[in-house]
N, C-alpha and C positions, 0 to 999 in steps of 0.2 A: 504494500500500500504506500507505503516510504516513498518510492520508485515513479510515482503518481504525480507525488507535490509535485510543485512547480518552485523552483529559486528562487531568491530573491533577484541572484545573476539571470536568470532566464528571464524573471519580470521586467528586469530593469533591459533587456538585450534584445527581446522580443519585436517592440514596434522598431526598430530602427534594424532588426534584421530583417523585417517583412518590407519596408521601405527600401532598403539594400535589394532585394528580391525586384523588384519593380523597376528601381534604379536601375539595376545591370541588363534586361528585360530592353529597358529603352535605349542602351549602350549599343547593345549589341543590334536594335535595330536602326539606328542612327549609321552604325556603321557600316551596317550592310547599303543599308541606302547611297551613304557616301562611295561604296564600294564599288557600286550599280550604274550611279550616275541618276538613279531615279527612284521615285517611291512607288510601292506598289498599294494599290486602293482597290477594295472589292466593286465590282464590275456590280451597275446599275442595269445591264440590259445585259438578259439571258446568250441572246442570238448575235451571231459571226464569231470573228477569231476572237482569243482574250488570252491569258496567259495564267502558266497556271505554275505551282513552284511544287517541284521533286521532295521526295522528304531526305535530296541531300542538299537539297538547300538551290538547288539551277532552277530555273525560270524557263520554261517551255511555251510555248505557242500550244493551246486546248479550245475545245467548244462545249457546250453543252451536254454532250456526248458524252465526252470523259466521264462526267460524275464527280467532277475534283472543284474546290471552291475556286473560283475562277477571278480575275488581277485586271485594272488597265494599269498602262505606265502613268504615272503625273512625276514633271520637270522636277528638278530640287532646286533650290539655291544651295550653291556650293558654301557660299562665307554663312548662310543661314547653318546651317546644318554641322559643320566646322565648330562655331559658336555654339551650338547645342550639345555636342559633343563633349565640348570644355566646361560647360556649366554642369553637364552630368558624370564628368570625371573629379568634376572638383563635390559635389555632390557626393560620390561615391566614397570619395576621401574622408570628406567629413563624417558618412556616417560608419566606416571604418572606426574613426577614430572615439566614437562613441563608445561606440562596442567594445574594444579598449579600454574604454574610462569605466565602462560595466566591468568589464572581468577585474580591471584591478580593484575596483572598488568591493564587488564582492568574488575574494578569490575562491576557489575549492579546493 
């Protein structure tokens, strides 16, 4: 039953681990975006070509047909997206550093 509680470090590490979780979430699709040259948005109309992404991660050309949730391209701003980038790495950092200040604060 012991094994159940929850820490006071768990308490205190919790929301800034699940915020971290989020964080890295939009890191890594920021950079895929950056990586691409463009974002990918779900497709508002069923019919013609659309695109559609591999579960290793490639971007295909699909229709209806496939059965697979289906993409158009939308433009990025490059210095847009760069700068989002930096504010979620500096982000990440911070709450890094929280989590930190939990475990030393309550050690095990």
């Amino acid at each position: 039953m012991a094994a159940c509680a929850t820490t006071p470090r768990s308490q205190c590490e919790a929301p800034y681990r699940a915020e971290l979780r989020a964080v890295e979430a939009d890191l890594q699709d920021t950079a895929q975006d950056l990586g691409r040259g463009y974002r990918l948005v779900p497709t508002r109309s069923r019919h013609g070509v659309h695109h559609c992404v591999t579960r290793a991660g490639f971007v295909r050309l699909c229709t209806e047909e496939d059965g697979e949730a289906m993409f158009d391209k939308r433009p990025i701003s490059r210095a847009a997206e760069t700068a989002k980038l930096a504010a979620l790495q500096a982000e990440q950092k911070r709450l890094e550093a929280a989590i930190a200040a939990c475990q030393a604060k309550f050690p095990q």
